[in-house]
N, C-alpha and C positions, 0 to 999 in steps of 0.2 A: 599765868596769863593765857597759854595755849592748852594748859590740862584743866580740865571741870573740877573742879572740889569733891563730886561722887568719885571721879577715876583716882583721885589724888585719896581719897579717904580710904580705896578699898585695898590698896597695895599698900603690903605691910613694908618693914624696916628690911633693908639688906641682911641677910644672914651671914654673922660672925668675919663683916669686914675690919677687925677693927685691932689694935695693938702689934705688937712686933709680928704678925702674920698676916696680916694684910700691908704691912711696909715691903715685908719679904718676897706676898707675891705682885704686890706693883713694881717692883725694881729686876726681878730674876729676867722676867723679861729682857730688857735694858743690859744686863749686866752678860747674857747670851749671846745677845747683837753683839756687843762687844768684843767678847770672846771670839766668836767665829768672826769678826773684819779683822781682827790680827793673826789670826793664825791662815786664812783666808789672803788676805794683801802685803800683809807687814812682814811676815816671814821671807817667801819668794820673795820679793822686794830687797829683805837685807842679804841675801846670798847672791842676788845678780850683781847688789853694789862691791860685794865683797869682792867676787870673782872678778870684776871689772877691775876695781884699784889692783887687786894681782895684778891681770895683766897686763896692765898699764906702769905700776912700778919693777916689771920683768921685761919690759922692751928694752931690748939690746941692737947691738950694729949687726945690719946686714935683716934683719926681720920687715918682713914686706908690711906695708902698716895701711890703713886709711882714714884716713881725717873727716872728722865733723862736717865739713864743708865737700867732703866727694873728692877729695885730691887721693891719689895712692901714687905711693913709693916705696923708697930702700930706704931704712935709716943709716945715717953714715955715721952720727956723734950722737950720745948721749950724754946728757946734762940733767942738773939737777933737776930745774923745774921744765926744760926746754929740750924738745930732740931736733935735728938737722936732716932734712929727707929727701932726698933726690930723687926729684921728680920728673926728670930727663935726663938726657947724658949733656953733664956740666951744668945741671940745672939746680941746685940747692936751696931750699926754704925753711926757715927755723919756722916748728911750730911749737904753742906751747902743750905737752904730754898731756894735760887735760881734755885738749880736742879733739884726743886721739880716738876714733870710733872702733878701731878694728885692729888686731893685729894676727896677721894669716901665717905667721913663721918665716923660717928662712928660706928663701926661695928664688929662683933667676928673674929679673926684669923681665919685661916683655919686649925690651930696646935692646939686650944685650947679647 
């Protein structure tokens, strides 16, 4: 519609796109991208999750911790799915170990 039939007549055939080398070079492309977004994203990505579940299944009593939510304390009990944190003196809140963002070691209150 938009090429003349003289411009369409004068340009010959694409050269040698055609059979398993031209499938190869339309997908290598593709298959690069891919390459580098995982070794790129996916990787660091699984060793933060990793190190994170460590330190989250390593909190013990007495390690100063802070919560998802911006709360920090002292852990007093450790439970399966649920830790206990004192977050004042005589102030205790179960949270559950998943919303734990941070745990900074063992360490003195800032109340005590």
């Amino acid at each position: 519609m938009f090429i003349t039939s003289a411009h369409a007549q004068a340009t010959g055939a694409a050269p040698g796109g055609g059979g398993i080398a031209g499938l190869i070079q339309f997908f290598a492309p593709f298959a690069l991208v891919l390459v580098a977004f995982y070794v790129i994203m996916w990787l660091p990505q699984q060793k933060r999750q990793k190190a994170f579940r460590a330190m989250i299944e390593g909190v013990k009593k007495g390690d100063q911790v802070v919560t998802a939510g911006g709360v920090a304390g002292r852990v007093t009990k450790v439970e399966d799915r649920f830790v206990e944190v004192e977050i004042a003196v005589n102030t205790r809140v179960r949270v559950v170990k998943s919303t734990l963002a941070e745990v900074t070691g063992v360490g003195k209150a800032a109340n005590d």
